[in-house]
ChimeraX commands (.cxc) that place a marker at each C-alpha (Angstrom):
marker #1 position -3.98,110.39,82.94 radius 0.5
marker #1 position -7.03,110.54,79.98 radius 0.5
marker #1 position -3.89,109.18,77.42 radius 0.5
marker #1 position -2.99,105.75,77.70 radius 0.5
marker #1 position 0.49,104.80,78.63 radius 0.5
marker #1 position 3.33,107.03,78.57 radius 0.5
marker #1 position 4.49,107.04,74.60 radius 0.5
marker #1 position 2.85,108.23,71.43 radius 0.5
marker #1 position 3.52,107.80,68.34 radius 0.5
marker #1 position 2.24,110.71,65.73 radius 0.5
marker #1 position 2.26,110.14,62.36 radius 0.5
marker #1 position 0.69,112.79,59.34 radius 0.5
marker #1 position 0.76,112.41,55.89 radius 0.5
marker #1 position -0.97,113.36,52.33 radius 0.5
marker #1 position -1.50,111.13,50.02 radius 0.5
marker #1 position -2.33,111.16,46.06 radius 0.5
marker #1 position -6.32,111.19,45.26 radius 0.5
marker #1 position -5.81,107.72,43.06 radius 0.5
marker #1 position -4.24,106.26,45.91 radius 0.5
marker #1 position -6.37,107.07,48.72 radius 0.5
marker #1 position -8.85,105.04,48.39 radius 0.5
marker #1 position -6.33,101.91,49.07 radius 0.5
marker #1 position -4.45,103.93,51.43 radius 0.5
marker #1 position -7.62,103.99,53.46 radius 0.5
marker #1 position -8.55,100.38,53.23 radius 0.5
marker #1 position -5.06,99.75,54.47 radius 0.5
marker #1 position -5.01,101.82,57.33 radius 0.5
marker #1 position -8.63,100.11,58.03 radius 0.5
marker #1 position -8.13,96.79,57.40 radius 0.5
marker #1 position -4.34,95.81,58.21 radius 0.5
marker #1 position -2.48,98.65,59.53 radius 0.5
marker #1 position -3.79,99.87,62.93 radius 0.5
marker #1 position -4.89,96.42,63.93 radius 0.5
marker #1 position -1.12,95.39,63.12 radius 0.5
marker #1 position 0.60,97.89,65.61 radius 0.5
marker #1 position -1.67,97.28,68.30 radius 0.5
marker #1 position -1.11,94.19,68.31 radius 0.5
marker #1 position 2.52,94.74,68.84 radius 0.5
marker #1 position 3.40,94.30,72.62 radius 0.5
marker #1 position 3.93,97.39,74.41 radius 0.5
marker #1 position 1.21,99.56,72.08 radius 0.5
marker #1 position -2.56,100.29,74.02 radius 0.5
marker #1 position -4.43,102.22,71.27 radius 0.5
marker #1 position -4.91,104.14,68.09 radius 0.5
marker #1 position -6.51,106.64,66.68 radius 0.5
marker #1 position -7.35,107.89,63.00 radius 0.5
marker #1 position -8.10,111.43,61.76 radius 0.5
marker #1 position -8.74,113.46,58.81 radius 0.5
marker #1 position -8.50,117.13,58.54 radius 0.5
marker #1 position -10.99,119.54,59.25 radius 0.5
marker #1 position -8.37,122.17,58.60 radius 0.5
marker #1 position -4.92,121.15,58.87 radius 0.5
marker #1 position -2.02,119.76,56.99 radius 0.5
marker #1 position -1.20,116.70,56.61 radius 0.5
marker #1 position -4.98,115.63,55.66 radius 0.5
marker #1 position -4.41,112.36,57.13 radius 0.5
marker #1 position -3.18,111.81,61.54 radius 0.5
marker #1 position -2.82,109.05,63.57 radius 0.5
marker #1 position -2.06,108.37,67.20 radius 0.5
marker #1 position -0.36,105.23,68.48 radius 0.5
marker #1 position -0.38,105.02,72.66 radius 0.5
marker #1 position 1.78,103.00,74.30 radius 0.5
marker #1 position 2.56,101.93,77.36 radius 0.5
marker #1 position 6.51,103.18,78.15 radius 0.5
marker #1 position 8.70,105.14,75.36 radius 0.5
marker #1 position 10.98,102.47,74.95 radius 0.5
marker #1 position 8.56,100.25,73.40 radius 0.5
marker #1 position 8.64,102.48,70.77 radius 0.5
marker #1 position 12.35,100.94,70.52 radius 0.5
marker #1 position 11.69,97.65,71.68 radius 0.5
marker #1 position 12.85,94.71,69.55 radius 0.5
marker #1 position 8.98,93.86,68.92 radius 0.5
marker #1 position 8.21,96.94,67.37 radius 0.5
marker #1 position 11.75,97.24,65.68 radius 0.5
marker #1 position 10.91,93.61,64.08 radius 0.5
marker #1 position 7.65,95.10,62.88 radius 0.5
marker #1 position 9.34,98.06,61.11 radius 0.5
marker #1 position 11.90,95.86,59.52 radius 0.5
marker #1 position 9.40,93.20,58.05 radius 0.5
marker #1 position 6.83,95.10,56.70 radius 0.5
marker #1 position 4.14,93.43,54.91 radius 0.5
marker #1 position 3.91,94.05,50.92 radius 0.5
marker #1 position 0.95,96.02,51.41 radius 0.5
marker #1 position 2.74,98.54,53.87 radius 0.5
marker #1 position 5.71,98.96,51.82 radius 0.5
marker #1 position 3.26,99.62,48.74 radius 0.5
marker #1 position 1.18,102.19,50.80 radius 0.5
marker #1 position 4.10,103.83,52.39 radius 0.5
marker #1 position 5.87,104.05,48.91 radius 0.5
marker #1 position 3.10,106.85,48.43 radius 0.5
marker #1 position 3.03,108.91,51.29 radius 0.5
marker #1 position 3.10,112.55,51.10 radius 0.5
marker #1 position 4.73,115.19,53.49 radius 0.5
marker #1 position 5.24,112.48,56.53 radius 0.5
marker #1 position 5.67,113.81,59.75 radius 0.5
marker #1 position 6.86,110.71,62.50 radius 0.5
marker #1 position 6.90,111.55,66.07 radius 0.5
marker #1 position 7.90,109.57,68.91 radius 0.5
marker #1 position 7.35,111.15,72.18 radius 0.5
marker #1 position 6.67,110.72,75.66 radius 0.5
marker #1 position 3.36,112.53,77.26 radius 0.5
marker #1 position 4.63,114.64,79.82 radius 0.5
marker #1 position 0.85,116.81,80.54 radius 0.5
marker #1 position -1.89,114.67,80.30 radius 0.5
marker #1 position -5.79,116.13,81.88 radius 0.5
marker #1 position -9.35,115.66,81.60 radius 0.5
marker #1 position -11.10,112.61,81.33 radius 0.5
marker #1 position -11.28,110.23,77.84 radius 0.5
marker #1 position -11.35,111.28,74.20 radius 0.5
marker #1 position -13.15,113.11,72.08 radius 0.5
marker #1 position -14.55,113.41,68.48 radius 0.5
marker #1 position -12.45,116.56,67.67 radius 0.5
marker #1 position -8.93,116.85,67.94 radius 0.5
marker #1 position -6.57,120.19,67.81 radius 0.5
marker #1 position -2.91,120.33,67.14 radius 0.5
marker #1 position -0.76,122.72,68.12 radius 0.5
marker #1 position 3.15,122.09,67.32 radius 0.5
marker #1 position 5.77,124.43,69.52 radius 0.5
marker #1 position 9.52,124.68,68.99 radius 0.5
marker #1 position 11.02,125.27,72.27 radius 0.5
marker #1 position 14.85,125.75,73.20 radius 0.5
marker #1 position 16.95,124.50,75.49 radius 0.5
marker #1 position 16.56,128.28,77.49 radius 0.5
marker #1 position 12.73,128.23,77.33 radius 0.5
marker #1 position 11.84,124.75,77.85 radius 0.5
marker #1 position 11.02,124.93,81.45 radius 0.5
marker #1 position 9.13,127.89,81.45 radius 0.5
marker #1 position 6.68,126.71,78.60 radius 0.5
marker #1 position 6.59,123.32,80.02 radius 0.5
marker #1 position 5.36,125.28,83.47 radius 0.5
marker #1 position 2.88,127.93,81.24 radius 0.5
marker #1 position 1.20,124.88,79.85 radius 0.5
marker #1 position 0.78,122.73,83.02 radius 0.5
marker #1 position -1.85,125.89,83.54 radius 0.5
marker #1 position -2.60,126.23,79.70 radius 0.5
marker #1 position -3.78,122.79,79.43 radius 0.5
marker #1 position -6.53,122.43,82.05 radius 0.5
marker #1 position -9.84,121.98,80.42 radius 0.5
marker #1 position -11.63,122.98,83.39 radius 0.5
marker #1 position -15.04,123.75,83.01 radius 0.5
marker #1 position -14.41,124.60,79.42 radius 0.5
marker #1 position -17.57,123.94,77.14 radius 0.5
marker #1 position -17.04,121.02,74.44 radius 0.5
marker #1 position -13.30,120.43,75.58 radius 0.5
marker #1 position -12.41,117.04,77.19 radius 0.5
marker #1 position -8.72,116.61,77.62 radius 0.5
marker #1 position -5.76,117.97,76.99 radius 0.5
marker #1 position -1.68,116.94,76.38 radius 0.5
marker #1 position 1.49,117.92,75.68 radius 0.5
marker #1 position 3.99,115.79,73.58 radius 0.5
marker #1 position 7.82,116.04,73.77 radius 0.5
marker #1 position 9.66,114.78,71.03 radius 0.5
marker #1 position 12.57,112.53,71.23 radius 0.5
marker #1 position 14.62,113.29,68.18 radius 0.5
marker #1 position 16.55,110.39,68.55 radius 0.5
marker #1 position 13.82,108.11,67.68 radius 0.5
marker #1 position 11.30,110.49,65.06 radius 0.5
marker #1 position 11.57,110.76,61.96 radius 0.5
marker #1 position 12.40,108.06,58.96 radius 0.5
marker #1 position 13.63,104.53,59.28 radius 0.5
marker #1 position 14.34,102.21,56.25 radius 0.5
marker #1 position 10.71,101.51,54.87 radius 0.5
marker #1 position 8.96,104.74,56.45 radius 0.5
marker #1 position 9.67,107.66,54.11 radius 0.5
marker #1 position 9.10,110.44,56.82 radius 0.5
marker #1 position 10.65,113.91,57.00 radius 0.5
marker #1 position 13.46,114.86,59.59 radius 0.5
marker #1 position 13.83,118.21,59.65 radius 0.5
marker #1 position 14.84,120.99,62.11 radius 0.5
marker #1 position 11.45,120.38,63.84 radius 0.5
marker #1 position 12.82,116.83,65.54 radius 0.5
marker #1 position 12.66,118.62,68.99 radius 0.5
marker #1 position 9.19,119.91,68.35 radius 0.5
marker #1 position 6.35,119.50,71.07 radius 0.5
marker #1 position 2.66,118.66,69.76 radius 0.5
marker #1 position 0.29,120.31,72.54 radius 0.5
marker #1 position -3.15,118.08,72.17 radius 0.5
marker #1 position -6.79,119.29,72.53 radius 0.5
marker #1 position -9.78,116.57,72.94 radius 0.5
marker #1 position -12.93,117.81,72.45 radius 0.5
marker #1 position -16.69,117.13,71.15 radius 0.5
marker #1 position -17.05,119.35,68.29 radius 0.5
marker #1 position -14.04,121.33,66.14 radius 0.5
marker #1 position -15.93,124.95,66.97 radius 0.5
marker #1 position -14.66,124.33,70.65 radius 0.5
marker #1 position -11.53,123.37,69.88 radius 0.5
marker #1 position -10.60,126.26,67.79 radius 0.5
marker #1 position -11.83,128.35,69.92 radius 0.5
marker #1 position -9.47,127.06,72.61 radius 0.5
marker #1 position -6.82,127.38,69.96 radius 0.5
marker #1 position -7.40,130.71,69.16 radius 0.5
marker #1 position -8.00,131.58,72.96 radius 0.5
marker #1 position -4.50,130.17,74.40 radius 0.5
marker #1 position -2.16,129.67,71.83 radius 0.5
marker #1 position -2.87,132.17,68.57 radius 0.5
marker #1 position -4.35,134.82,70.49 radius 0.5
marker #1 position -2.95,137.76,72.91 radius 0.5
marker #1 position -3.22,135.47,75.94 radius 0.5
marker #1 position -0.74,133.01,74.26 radius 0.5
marker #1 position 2.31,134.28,76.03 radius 0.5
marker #1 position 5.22,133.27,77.24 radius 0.5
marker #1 position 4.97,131.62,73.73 radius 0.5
marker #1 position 5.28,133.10,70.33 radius 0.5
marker #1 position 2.75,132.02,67.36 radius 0.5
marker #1 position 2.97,127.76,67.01 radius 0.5
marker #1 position 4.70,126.69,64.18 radius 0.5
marker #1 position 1.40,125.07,62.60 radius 0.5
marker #1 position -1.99,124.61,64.35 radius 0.5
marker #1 position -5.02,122.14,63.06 radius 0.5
marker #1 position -8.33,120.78,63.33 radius 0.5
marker #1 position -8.77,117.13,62.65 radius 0.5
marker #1 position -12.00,114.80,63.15 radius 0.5
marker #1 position -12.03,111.30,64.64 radius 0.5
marker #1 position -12.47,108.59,62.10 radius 0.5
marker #1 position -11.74,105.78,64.56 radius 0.5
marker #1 position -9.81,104.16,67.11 radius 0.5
marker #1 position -8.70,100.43,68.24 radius 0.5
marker #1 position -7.74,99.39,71.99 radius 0.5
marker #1 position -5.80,96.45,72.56 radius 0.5
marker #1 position -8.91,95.00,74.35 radius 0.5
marker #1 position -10.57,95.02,70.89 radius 0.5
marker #1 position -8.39,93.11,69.40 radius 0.5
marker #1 position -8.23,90.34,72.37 radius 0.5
marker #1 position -12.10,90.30,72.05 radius 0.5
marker #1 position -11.99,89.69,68.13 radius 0.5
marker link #1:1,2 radius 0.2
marker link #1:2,3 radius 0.2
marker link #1:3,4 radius 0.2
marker link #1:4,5 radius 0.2
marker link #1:5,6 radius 0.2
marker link #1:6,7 radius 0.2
marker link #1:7,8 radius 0.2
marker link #1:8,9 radius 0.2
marker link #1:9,10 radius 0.2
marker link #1:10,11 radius 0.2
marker link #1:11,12 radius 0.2
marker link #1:12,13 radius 0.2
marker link #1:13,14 radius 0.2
marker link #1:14,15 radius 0.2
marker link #1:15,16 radius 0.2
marker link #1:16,17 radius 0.2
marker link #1:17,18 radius 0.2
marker link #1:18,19 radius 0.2
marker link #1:19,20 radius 0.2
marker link #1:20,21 radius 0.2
marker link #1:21,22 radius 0.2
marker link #1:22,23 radius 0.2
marker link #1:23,24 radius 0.2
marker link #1:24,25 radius 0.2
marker link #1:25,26 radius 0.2
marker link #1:26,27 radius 0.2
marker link #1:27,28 radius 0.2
marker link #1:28,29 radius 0.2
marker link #1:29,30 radius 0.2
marker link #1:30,31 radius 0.2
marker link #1:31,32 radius 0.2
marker link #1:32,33 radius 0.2
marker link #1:33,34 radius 0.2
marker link #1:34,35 radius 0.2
marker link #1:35,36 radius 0.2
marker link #1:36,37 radius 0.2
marker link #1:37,38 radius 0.2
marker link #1:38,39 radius 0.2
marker link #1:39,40 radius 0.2
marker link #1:40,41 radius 0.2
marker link #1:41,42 radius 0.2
marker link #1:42,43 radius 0.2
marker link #1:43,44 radius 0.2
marker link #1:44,45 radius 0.2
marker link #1:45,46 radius 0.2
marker link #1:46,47 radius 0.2
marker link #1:47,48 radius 0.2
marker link #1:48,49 radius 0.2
marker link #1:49,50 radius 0.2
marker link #1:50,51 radius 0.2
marker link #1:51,52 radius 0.2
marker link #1:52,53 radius 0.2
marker link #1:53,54 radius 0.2
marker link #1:54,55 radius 0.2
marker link #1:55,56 radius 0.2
marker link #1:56,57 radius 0.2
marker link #1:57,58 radius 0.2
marker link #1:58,59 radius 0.2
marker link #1:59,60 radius 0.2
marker link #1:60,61 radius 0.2
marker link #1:61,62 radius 0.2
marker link #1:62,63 radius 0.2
marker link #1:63,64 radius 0.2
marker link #1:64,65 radius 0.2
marker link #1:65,66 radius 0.2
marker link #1:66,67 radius 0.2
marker link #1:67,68 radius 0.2
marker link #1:68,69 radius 0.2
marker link #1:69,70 radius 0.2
marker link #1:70,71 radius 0.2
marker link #1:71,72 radius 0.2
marker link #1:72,73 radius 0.2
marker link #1:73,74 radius 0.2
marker link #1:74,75 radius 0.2
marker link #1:75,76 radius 0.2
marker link #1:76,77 radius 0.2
marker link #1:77,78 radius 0.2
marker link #1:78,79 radius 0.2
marker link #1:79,80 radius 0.2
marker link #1:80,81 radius 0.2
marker link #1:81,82 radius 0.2
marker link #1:82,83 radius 0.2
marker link #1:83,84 radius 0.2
marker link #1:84,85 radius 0.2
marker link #1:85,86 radius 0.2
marker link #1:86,87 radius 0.2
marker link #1:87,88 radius 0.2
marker link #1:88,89 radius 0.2
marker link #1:89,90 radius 0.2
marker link #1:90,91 radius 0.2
marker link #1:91,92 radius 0.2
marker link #1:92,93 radius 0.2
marker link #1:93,94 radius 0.2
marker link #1:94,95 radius 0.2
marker link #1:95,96 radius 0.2
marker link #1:96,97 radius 0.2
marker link #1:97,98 radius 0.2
marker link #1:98,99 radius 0.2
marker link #1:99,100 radius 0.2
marker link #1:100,101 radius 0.2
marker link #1:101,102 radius 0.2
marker link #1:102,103 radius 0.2
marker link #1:103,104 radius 0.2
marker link #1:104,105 radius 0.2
marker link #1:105,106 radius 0.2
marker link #1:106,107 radius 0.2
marker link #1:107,108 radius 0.2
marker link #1:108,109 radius 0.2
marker link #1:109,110 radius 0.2
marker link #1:110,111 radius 0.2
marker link #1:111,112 radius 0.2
marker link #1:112,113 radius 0.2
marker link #1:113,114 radius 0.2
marker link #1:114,115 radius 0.2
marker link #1:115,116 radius 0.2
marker link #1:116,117 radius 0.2
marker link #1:117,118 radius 0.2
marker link #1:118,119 radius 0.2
marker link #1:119,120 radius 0.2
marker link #1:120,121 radius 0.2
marker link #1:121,122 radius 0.2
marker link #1:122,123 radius 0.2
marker link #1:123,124 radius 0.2
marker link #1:124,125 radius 0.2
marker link #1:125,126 radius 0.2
marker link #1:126,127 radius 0.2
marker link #1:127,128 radius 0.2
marker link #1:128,129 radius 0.2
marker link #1:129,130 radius 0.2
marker link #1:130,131 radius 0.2
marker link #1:131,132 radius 0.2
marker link #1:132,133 radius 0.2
marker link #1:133,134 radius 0.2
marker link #1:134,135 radius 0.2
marker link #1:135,136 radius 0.2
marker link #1:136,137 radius 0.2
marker link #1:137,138 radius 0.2
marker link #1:138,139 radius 0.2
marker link #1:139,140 radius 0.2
marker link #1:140,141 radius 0.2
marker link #1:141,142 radius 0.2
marker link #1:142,143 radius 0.2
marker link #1:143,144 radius 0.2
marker link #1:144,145 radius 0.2
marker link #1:145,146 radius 0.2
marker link #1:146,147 radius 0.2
marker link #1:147,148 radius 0.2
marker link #1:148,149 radius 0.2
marker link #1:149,150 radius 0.2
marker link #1:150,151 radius 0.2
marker link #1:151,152 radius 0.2
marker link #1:152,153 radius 0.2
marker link #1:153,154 radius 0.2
marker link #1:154,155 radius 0.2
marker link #1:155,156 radius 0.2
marker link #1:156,157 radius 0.2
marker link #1:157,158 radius 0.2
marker link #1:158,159 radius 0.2
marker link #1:159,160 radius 0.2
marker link #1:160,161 radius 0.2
marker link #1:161,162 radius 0.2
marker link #1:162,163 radius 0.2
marker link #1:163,164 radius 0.2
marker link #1:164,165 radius 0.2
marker link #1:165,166 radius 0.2
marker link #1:166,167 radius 0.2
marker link #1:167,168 radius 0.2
marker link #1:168,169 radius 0.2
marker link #1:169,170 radius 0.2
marker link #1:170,171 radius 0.2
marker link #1:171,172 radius 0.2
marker link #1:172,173 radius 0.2
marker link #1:173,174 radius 0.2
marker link #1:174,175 radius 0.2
marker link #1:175,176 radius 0.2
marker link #1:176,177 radius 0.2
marker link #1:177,178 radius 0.2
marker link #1:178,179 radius 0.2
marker link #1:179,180 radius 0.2
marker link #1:180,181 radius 0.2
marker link #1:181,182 radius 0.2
marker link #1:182,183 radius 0.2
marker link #1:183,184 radius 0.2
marker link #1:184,185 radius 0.2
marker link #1:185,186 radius 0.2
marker link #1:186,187 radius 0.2
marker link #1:187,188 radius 0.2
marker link #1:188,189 radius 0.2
marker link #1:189,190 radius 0.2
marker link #1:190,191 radius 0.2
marker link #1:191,192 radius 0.2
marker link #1:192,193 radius 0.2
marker link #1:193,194 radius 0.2
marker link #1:194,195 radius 0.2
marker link #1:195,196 radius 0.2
marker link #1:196,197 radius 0.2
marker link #1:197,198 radius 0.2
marker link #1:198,199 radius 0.2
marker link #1:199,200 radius 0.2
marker link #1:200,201 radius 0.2
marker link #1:201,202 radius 0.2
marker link #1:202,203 radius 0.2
marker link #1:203,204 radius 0.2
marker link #1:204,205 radius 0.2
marker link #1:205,206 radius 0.2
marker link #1:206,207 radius 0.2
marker link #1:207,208 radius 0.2
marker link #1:208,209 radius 0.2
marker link #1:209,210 radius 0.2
marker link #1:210,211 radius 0.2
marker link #1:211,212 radius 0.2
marker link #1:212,213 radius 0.2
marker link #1:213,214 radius 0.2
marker link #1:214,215 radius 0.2
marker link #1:215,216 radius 0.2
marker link #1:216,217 radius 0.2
marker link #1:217,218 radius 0.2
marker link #1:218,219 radius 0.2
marker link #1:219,220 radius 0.2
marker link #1:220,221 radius 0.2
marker link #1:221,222 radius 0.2
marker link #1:222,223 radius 0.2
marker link #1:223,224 radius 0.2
marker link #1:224,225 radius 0.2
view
C-alpha cells in the first residue's frame, strides 16, 4: 500500500490569527518530530487549506491501530509538554480521528491532498466500502497519485484530557483520501466521483476539501538527525 502502516491519525483545527504564528512554530519545531518519535508511528504530514475547513490538517501513519492505544503513545498524551498544553489550549473546531486504512492505491504522496468525509450506516457500509474499492483507483488519471479510505474507530477519536477535540455524531465517519500533484486535479476527481452525478450509491459527503502539503517527517528522518 502507498500509506504507511495500517493506522492514521487525522487531526484539523483553526486557530486564532495572534496565535498562529506560535502554533506554527510548534507544530514545526516540537510537535511532529515528538509523535514520530513515539514507537509504533512511521510518518506525518502537515497541510493548510486551499479550500477547506479546518485551515490547518495533519496526518500521523502508523504502523498497527493499536499503537494508537499503546501505552507509549498513551504516556505521550498524558505528559504533554508545556508548550503542547499552551498550543492546544487554543485550538479551534478540532476534529481527532483514529482509524485504520482499509483502501489504500497508487504509488507515494503527493503535493495536493482532497478530503472527502462519508457517514455510512451499519445497512450501507458494505456496499460503499465495495463502490469505493472501484472509486478509488487512480488509474491513469492525470495529476492523481494515490488514493484511501479511512474508517473511524469511535472508540478511540475524538478528545482525551489535554486534546480539546470535538466528538460529535460524526465518530463513525470515513475520510476517503486523494493524493495528487496539483489541487485542479484533485477537485476535479472530487467533483467527478463524489459531488457529481456519477457519485452514487452515495449521497453528497458531509464536507469535502482541498489542502496543500506543507511538509512531512518519516521516522527515518529522525534516526538520521
Amino acid at each position: 500500500m502507498p500509506l504507511a502502516g495500517q493506522g492514521m491519525l487525522l487531526t484539523s483545527m483553526n486557530i486564532e490569527v495572534p496565535d498562529e504564528a506560535d502554533f506554527n512554530r510548534w507544530y514545526d519545531r516540537e510537535h511532529l518530530e515528538e509523535r514520530v518519535a513515539i514507537e509504533g508511528f512511521l510518518e506525518a504530514r502537515r497541510y493548510v487549506a486551499h479550500a477547506a475547513n479546518p485551515k490547518y490538517l495533519s496526518l500521523y501513519s502508523t504502523a498497527t491501530l493499536d499503537v494508537l492505544d499503546s501505552p507509549a503513545y498513551r504516556a505521550r498524551l498524558a505528559n504533554q509538554t508545556e508548550w503542547s498544553r499552551r498550543t492546544m489550549a487554543h485550538f479551534k473546531n478540532m476534529l481527532r480521528v483514529v482509524a485504520r486504512i482499509t483502501i489504500s492505491k497508487g504509488t507515494g504522496r503527493g503535493a495536493a491532498l482532497g478530503v472527502v468525509r462519508l457517514r455510512p450506516s451499519a445497512d450501507n457500509a458494505g456496499t460503499w466500502r465495495d463502490a469505493l474499492h472501484e472509486k478509488l483507483t487512480p488509474g491513469e488519471r492525470e495529476g492523481i497519485i494515490s488514493m484511501h479510505l479511512l474508517e473511524s474507530e469511535p472508540e478511540l477519536s475524538g478528545a482525551t484530557a489535554d486534546i480539546p477535540a470535538v466528538r460529535n455524531e460524526g465518530a463513525r465517519d470515513w475520510f476517503v483520501l486523494i493524493d495528487g500533484t496539483h489541487v485542479g486535479a484533485v477537485s476535479a476527481v472530487i467533483a467527478e466521483r463524489f459531488t457529481g452525478p456519477a457519485a452514487s450509491p452515495f449521497p453528497l459527503p458531509v464536507s469535502v476539501g482541498t489542502y496543500s502539503l506543507m511538509w512531512d517527517l518519516a521516522k527515518s528522518d529522525i534516526a538520521r538527525s
